[in-house]
C-alpha positions as CSV (number, residue, x, y, z in Angstrom):
1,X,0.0,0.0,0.0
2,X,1.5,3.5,-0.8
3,X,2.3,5.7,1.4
4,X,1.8,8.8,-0.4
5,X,5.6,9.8,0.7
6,X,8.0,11.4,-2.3
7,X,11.9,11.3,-1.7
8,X,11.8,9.4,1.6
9,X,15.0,6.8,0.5
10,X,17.1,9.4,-0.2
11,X,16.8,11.7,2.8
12,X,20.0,10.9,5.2
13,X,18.3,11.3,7.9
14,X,16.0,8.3,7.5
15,X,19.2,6.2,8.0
16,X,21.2,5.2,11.0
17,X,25.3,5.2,11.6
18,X,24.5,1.3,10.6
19,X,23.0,2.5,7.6
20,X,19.4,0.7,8.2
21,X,16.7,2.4,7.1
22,X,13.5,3.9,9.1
23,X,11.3,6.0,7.5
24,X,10.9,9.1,9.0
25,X,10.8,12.2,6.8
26,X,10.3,12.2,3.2
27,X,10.9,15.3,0.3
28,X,7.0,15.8,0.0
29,X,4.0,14.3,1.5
30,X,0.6,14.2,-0.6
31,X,-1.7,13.8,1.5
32,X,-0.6,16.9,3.4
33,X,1.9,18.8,1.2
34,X,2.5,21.6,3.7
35,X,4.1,19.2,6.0
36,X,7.2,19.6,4.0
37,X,6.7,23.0,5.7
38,X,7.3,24.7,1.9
39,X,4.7,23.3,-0.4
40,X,0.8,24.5,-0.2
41,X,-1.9,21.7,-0.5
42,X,-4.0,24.6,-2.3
43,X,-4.0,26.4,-5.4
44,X,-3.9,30.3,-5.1
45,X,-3.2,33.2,-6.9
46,X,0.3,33.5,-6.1
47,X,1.1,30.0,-6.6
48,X,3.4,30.7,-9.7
49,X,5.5,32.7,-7.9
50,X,7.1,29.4,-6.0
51,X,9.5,26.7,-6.9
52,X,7.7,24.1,-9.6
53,X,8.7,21.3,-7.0
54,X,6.6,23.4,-4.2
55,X,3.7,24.7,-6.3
56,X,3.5,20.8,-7.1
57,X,1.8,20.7,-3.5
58,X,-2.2,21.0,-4.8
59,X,-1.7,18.6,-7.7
60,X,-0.2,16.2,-5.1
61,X,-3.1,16.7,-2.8
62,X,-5.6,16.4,-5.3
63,X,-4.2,12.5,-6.5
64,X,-3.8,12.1,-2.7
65,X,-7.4,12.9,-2.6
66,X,-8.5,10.9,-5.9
67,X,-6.8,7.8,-5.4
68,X,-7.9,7.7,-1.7
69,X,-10.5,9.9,-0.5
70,X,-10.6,11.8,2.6
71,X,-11.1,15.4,3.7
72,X,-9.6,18.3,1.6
73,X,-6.9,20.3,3.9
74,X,-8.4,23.6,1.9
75,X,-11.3,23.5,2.2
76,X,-12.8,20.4,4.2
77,X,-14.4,18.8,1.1
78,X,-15.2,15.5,1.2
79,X,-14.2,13.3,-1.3
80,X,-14.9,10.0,-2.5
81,X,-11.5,7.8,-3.4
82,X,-11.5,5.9,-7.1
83,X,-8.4,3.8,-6.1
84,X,-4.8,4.0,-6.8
85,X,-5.5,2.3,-10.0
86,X,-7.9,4.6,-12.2
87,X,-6.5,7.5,-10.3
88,X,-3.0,6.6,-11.6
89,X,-5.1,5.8,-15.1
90,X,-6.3,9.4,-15.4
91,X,-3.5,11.0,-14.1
92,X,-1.4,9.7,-16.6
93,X,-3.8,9.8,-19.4
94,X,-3.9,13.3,-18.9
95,X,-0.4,13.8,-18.9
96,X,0.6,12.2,-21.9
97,X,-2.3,12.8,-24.1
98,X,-4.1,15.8,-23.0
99,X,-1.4,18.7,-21.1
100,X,1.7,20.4,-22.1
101,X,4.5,22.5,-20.7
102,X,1.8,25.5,-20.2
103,X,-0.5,23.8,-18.6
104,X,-1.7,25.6,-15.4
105,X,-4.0,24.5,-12.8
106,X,-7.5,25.1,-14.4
107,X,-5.7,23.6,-17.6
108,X,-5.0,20.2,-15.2
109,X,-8.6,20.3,-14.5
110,X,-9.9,19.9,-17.7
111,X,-7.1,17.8,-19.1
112,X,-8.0,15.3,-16.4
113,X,-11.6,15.6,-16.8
114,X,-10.9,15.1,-20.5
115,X,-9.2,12.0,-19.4
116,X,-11.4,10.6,-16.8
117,X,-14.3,11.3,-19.6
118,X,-12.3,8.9,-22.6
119,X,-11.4,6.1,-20.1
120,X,-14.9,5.9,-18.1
121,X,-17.2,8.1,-19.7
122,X,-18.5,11.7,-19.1
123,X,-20.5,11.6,-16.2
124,X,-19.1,8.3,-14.8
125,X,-18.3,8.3,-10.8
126,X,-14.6,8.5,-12.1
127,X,-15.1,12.0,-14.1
128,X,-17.3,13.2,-11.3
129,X,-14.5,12.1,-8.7
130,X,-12.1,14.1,-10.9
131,X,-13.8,17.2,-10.5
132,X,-14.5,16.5,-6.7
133,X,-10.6,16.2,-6.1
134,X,-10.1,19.5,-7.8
135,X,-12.5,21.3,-6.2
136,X,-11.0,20.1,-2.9
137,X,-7.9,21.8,-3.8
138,X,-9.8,25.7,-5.1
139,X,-9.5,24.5,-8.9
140,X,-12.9,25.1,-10.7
């Protein structure tokens, strides 16, 4: 089962003067982004202002949210997990055939709700999870 932890194996601190591993830190965490203490789980205006590795924070959040469910840290909305799988389908569905290097935010939005739509259908409980997850994160 993930653990929704980025960059965990190469942090020095996870390992002892024996060199065993325990996980306690990680680069990012997507299920609360801000825990890194740099990256938002939100989107805002003034997002594009910060590092493309922080302002990945929202994005994170919102798979977090779509793969799993669970309560949005911006706004308390609910949503409904999909599974790792068909989260993972969209995501890179989108990715691949749908965004580019331009892509903003509300851009991410549709390109995964153009996704969700060509793999399950427009109006499936995949699409609508889509646009629950980015909602969760301020993306209309």
């Amino acid at each position: 089962m993930p653990d929704y932890w980025i960059g965990e194996r190469i942090r020095r601190s996870n390992y002892n003067s024996a060199g065993t591993y325990q996980q306690l830190s990680a680069l990012r965490y997507m299920d609360n982004p801000a825990r890194d203490g740099r990256s938002p789980a939100c989107w805002s205006s003034g997002i594009g202002s910060l590092n493309v590795h922080y302002s990945s924070g929202p994005n994170n959040h919102m798979f977090y949210l779509l793969a799993n469910g669970g309560t949005s840290r911006c706004n308390g909305a609910v949503v409904a997990g999909i599974g790792n799988d068909k989260a993972a389908r969209i995501w890179y569905r989108a990715i691949t055939d749908f965004m580019t290097a331009s892509t903003n935010y509300r851009g991410a939005r549709t390109d995964a709700l153009n996704a969700a739509a060509s793999l399950y259908g427009a109006g499936s409980a995949e699409y609508n999870a889509v646009a629950s997850a980015y909602a969760a994160i301020n993306v209309q």
